[in-house]
Backbone as XML, in Angstrom:
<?xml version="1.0"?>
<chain id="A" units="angstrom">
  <residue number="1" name="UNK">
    <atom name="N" x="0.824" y="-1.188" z="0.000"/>
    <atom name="CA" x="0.000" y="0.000" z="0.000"/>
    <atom name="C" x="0.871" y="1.256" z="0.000"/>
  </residue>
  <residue number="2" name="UNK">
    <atom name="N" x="2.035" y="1.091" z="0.585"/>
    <atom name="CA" x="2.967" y="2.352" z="0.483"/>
    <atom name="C" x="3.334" y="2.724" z="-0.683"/>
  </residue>
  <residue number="3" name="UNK">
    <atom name="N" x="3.766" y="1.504" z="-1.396"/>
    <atom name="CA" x="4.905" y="1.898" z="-2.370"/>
    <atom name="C" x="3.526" y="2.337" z="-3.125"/>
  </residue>
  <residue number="4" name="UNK">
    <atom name="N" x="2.158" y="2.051" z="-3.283"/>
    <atom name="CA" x="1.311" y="2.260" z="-4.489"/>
    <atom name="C" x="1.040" y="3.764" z="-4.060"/>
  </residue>
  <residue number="5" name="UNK">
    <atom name="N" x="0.835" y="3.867" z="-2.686"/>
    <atom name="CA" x="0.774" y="5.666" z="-2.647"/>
    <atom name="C" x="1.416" y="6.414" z="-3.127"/>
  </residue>
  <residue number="6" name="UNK">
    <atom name="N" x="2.913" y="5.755" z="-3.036"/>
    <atom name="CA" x="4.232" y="6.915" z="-3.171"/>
    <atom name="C" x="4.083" y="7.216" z="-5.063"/>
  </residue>
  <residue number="7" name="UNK">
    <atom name="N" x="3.355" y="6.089" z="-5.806"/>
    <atom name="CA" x="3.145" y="6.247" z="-7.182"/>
    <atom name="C" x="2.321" y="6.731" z="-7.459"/>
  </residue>
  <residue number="8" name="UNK">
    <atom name="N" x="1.005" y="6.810" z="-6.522"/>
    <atom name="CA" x="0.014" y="7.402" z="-7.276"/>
    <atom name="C" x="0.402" y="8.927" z="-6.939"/>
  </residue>
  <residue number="9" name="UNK">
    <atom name="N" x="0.816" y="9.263" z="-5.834"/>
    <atom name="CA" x="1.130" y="10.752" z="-5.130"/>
    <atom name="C" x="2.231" y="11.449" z="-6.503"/>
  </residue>
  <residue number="10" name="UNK">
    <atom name="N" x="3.214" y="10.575" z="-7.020"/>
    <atom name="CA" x="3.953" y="10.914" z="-8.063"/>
    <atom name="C" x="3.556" y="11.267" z="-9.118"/>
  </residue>
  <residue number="11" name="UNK">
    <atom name="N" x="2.761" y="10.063" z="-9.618"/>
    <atom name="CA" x="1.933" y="10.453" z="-11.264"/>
    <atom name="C" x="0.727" y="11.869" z="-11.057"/>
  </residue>
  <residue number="12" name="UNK">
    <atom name="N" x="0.432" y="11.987" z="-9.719"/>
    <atom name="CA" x="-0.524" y="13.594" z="-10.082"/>
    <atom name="C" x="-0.086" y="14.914" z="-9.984"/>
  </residue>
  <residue number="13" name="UNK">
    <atom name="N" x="-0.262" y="15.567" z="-11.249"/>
    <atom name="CA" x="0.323" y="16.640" z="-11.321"/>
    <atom name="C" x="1.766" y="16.912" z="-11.665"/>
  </residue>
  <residue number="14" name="UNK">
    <atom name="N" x="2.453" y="17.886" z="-11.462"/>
    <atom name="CA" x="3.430" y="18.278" z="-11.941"/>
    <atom name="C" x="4.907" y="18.211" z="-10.985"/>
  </residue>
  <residue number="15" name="UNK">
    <atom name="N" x="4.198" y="18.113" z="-9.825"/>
    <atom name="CA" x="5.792" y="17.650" z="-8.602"/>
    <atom name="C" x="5.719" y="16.793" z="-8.445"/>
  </residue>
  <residue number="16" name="UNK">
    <atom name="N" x="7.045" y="16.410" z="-8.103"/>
    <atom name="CA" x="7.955" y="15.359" z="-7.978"/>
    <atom name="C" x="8.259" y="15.533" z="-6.549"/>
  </residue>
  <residue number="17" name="UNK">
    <atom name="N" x="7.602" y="14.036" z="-5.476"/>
    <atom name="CA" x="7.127" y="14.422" z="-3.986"/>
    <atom name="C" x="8.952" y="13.431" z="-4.048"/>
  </residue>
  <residue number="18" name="UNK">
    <atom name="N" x="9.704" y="13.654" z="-2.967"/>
    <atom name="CA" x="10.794" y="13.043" z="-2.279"/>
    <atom name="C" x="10.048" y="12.263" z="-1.002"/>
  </residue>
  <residue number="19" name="UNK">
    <atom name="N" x="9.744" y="11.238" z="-1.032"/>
    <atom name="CA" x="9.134" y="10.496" z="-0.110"/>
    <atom name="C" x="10.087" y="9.576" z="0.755"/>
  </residue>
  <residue number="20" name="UNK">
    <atom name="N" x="10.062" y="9.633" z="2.259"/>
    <atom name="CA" x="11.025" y="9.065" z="3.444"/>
    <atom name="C" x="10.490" y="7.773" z="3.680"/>
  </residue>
  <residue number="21" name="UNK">
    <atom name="N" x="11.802" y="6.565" z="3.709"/>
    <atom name="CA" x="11.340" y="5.189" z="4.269"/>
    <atom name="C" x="10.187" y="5.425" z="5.242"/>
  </residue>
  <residue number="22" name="UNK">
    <atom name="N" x="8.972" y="4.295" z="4.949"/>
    <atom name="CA" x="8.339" y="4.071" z="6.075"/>
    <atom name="C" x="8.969" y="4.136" z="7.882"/>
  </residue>
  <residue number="23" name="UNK">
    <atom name="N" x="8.453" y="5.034" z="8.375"/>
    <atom name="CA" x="9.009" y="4.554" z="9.881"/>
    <atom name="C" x="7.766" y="5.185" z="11.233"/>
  </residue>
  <residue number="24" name="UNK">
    <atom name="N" x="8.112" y="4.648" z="12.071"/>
    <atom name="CA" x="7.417" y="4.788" z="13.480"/>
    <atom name="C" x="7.974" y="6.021" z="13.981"/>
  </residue>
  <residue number="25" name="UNK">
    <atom name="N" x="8.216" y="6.760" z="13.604"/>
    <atom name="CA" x="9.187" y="8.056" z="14.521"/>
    <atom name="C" x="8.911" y="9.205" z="13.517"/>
  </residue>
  <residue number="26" name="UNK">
    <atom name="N" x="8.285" y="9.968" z="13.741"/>
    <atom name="CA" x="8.494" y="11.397" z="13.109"/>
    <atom name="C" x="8.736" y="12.707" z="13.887"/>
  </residue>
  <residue number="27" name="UNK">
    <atom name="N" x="9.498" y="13.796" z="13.216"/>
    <atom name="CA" x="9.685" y="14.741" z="14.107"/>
    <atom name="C" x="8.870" y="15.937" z="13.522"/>
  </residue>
  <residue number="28" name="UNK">
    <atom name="N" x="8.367" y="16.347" z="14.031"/>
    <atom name="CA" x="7.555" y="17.363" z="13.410"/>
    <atom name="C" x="7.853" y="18.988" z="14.023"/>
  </residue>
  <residue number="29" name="UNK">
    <atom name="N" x="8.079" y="19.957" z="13.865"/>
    <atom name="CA" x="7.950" y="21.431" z="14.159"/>
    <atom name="C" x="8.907" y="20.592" z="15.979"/>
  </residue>
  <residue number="30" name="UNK">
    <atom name="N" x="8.298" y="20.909" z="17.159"/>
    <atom name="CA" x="9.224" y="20.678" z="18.136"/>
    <atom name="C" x="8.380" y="19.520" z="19.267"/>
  </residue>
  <residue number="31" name="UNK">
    <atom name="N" x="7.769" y="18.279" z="18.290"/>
    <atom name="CA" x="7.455" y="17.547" z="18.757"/>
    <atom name="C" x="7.696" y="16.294" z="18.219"/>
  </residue>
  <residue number="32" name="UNK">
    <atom name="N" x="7.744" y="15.366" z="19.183"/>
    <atom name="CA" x="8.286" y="13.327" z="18.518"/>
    <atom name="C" x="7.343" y="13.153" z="18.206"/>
  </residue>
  <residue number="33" name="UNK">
    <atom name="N" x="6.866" y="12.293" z="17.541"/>
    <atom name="CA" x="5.310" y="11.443" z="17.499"/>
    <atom name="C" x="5.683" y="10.050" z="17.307"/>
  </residue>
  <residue number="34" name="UNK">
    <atom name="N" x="5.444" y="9.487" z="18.138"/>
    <atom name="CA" x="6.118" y="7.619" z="17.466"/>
    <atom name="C" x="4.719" y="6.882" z="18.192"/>
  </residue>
  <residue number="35" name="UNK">
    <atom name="N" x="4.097" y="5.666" z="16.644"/>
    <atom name="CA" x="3.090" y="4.840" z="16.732"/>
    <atom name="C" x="4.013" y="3.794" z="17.373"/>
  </residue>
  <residue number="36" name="UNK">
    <atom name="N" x="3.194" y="3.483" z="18.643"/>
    <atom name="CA" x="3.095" y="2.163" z="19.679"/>
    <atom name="C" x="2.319" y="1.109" z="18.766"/>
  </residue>
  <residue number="37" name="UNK">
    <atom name="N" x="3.253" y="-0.568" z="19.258"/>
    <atom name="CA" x="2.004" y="-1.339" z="18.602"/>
    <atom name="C" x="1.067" y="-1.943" z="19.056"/>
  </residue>
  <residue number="38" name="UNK">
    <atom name="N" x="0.275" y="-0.764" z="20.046"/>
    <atom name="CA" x="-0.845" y="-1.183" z="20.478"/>
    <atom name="C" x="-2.083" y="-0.145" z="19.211"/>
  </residue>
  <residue number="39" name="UNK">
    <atom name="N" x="-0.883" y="0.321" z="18.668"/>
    <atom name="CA" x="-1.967" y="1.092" z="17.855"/>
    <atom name="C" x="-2.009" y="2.887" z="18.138"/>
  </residue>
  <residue number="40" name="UNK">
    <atom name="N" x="-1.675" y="3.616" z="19.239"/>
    <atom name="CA" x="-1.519" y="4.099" z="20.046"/>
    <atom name="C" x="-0.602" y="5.244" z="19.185"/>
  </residue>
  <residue number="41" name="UNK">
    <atom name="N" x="-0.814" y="6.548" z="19.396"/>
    <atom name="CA" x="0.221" y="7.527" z="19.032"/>
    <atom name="C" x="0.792" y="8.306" z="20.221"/>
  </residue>
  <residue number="42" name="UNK">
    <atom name="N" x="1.980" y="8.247" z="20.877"/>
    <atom name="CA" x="2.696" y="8.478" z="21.833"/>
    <atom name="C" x="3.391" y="10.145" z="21.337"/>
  </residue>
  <residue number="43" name="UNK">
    <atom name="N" x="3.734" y="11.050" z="22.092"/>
    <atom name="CA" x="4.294" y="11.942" z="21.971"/>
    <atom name="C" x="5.517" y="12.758" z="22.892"/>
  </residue>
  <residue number="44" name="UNK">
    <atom name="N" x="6.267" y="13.648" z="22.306"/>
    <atom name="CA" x="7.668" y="14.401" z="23.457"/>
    <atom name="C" x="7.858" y="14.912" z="22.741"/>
  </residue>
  <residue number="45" name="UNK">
    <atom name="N" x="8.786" y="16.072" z="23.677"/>
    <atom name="CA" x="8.856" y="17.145" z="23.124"/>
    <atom name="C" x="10.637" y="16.702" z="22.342"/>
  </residue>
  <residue number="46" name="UNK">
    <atom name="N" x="10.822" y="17.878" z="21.160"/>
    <atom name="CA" x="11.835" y="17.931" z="20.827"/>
    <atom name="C" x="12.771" y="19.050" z="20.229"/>
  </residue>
  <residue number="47" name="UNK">
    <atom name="N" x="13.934" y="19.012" z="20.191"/>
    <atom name="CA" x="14.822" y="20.300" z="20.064"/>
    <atom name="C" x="16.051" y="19.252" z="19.109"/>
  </residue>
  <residue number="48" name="UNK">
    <atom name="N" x="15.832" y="20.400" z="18.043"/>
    <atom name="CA" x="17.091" y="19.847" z="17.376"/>
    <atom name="C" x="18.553" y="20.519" z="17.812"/>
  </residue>
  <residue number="49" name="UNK">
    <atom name="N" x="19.606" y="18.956" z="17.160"/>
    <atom name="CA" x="20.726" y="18.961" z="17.805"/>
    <atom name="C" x="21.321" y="20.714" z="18.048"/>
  </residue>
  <residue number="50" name="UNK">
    <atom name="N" x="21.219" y="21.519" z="16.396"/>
    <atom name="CA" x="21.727" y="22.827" z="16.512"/>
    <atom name="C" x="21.026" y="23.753" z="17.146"/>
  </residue>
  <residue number="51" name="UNK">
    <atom name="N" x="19.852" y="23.618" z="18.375"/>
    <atom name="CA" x="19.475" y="24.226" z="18.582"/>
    <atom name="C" x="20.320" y="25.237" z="19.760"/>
  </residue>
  <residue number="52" name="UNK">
    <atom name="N" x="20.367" y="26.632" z="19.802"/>
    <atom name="CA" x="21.210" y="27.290" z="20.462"/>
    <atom name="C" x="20.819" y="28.393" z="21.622"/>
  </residue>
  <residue number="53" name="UNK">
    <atom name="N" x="19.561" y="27.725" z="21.469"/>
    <atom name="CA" x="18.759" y="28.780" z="22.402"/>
    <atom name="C" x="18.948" y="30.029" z="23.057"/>
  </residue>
  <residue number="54" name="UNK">
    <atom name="N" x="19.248" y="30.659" z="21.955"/>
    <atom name="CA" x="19.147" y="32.155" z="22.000"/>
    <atom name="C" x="17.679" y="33.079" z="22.408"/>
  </residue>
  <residue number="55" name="UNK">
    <atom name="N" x="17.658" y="33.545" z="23.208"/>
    <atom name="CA" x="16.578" y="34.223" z="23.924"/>
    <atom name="C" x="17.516" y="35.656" z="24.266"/>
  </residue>
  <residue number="56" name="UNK">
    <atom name="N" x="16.204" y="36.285" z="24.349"/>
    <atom name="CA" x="16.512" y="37.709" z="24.785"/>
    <atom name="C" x="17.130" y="37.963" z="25.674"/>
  </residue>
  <residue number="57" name="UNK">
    <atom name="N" x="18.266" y="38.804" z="26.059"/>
    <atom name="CA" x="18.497" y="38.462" z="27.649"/>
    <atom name="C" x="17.733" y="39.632" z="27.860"/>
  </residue>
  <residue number="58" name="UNK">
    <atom name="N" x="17.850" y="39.507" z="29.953"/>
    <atom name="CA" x="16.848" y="40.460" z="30.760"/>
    <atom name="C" x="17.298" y="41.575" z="30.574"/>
  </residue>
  <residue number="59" name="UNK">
    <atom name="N" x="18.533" y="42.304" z="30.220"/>
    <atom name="CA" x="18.926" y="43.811" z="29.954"/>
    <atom name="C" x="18.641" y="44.369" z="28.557"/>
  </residue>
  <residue number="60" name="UNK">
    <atom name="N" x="18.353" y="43.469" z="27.787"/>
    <atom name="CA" x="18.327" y="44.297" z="26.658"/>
    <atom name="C" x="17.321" y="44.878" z="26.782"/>
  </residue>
  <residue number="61" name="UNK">
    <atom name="N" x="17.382" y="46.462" z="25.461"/>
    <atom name="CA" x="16.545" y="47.556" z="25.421"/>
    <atom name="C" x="15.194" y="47.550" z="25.334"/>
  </residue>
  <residue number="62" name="UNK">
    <atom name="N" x="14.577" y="46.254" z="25.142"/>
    <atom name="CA" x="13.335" y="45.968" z="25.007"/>
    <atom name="C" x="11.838" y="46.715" z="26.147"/>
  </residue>
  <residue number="63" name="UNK">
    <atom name="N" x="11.104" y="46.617" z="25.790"/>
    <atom name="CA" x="9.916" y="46.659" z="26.981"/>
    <atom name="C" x="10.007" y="45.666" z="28.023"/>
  </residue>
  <residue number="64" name="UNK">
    <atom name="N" x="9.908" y="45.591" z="29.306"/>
    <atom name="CA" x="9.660" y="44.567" z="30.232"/>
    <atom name="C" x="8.849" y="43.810" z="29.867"/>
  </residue>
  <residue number="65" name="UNK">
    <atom name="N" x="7.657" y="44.264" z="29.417"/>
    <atom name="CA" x="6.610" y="43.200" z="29.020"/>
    <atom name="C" x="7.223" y="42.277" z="27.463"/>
  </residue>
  <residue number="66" name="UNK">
    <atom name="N" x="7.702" y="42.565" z="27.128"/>
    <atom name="CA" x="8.600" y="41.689" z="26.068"/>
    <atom name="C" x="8.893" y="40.529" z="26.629"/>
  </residue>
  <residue number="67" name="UNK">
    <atom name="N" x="9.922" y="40.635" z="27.442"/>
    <atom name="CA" x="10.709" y="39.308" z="28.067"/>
    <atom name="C" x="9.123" y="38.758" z="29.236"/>
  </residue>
  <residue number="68" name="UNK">
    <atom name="N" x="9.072" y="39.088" z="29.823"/>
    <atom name="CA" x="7.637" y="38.459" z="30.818"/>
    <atom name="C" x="7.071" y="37.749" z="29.396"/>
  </residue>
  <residue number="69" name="UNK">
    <atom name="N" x="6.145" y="38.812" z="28.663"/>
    <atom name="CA" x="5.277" y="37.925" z="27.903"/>
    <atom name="C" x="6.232" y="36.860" z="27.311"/>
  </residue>
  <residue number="70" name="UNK">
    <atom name="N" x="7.801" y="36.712" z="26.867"/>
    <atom name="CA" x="8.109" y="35.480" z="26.233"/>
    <atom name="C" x="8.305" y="34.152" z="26.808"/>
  </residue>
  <residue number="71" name="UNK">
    <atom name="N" x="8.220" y="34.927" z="28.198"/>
    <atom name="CA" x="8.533" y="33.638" z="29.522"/>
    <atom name="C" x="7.030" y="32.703" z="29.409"/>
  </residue>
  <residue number="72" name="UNK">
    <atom name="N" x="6.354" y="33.540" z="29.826"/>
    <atom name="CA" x="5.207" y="33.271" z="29.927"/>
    <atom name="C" x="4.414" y="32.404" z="28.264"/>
  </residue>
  <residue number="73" name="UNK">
    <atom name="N" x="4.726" y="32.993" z="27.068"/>
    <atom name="CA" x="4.707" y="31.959" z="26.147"/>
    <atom name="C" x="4.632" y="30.948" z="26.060"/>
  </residue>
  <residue number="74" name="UNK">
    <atom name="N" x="6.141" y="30.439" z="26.022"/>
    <atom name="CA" x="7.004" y="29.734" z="25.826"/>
    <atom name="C" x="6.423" y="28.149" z="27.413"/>
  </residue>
  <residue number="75" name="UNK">
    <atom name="N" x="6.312" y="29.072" z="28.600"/>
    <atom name="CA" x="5.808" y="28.283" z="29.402"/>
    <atom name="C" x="4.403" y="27.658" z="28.868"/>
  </residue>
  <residue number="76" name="UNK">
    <atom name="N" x="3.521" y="28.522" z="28.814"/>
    <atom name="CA" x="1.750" y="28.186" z="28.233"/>
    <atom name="C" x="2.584" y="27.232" z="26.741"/>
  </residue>
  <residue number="77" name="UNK">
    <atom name="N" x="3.394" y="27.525" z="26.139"/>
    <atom name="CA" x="3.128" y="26.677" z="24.828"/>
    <atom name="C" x="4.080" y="24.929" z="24.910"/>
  </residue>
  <residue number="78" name="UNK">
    <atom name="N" x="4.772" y="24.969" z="26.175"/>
    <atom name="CA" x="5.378" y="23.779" z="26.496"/>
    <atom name="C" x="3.908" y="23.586" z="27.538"/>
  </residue>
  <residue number="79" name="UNK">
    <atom name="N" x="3.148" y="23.945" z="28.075"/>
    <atom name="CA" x="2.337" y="23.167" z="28.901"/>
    <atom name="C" x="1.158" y="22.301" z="27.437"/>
  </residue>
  <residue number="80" name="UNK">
    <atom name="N" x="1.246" y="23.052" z="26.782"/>
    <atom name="CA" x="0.005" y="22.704" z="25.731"/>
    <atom name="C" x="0.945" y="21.466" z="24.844"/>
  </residue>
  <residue number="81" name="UNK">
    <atom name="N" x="1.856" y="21.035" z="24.715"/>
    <atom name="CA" x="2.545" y="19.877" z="24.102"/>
    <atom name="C" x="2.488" y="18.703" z="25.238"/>
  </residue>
  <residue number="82" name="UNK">
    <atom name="N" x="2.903" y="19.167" z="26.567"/>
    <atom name="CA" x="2.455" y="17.686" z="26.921"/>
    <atom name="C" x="0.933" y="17.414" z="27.545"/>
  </residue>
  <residue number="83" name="UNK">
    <atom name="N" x="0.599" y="17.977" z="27.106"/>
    <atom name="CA" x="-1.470" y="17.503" z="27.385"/>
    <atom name="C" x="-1.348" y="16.205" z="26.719"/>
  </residue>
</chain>
């Protein structure tokens, strides 16, 4: 069933899709997703290797509410990945 997708997805239209071995593990934007074989889609968080985590520091010229609101983000948007 794969390989017939990866042909039919090819023959429509005008692009030419680069399609990845089947696998249980995908990384998506800054989350894992890997199918259990209970059927089950499991999730974690993730950061790639070059990531360098550059953030604002607290002195720069910015507004206070700059750095607060990015704390505060960044917290609300890591609480909403592991729900």
């Amino acid at each position: 069933a794969w390989t017939r997708f990866n042909t039919a997805v090819n023959a429509w239209g005008s692009l030419t899709w680069i399609v990845s071995p089947l696998t249980t593990q995908v990384n998506f934007l800054d989350v894992t997703f890997v199918t259990l074989k209970a059927g089950y889609i499991d999730y974690d968080l993730y950061a790639k290797d070059l990531n360098l985590y550059l953030y604002l520091p607290p002195h720069s010229a910015h507004p206070p509410g700059v750095l607060k609101g990015m704390v505060y983000g960044m917290f609300f948007h890591f609480l909403k990945l592991i729900k």
